[in-house]
Every structure is written in structure tokens, then in C-alpha cells.
Residue, then its C-alpha position, 0 to 999 in steps of 0.5 A: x944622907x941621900x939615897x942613890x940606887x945603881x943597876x948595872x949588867x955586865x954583859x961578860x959575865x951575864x950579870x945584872x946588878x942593883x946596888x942600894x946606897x945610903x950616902x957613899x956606902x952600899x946598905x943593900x944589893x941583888x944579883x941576878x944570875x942565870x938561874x938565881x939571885x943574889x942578897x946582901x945586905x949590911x945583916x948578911x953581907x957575904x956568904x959562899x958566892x960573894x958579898x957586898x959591894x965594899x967600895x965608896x960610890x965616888x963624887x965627881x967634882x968637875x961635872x958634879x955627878x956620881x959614878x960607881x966604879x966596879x971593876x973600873x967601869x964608870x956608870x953616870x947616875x943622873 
């Protein structure tokens, strides 16, 4: 399986985060707030202030890339 690593900040919200995936499922995630930072990992994947990434990083047929979709925001991992 491969390996993929995804980091992402939304800007909105004033967010940065890196996603770690094992095939198509996330094993592991950081967040980064104002003042603190968010872990989870498939041990520890939710507590009071979220949780982990539950959606399937997505195989783009057509070009052949990969791209994660939270929230609808498409990301091209290269």
C-alpha cells in the first residue's frame, strides 16, 4: 500500500492540516490552531474537538492524480 501525506490550510478558518494516509484511509492527522494543536490517530481518532479525517483519499481516473476533497476543496497531490 502506498504511503500519501497531504497538508492543507484553510485560510477561513485559519487551519493548517497534515493528513497521513495508508492506501486510501487516513492513519494519522495534526492540526494546527491559533494556540494549539490537534492529534489523531486510528488509537485516538476523536475527542471533544474532532476527530479523524473519515473520508477515502479519491483516485482521479482521467489524469491519474490523487486528490482529497474536504469540505469540497480539491487539492492535487503530485
Amino acid at each position: 500500500m502506498s504511503e500519501i501525506f497531504i497538508r492543507r490550510y484553510y485560510q477561513e478558518e485559519n487551519i493548517m492540516y497534515y493528513i497521513h494516509f495508508i492506501g486510501e484511509e487516513a492513519v494519522r492527522q495534526l492540526e494546527i490552531h491559533t494556540g494549539k494543536r490537534l492529534r489523531y490517530t486510528t488509537e485516538h481518532p476523536y475527542d471533544d474537538d474532532g476527530g479523524l479525517y473519515d473520508q477515502r483519499l479519491l483516485r482521479h481516473r482521467m489524469a491519474g492524480r490523487l486528490i482529497h476533497n474536504p469540505r469540497g476543496i480539491r487539492n492535487r497531490v503530485e
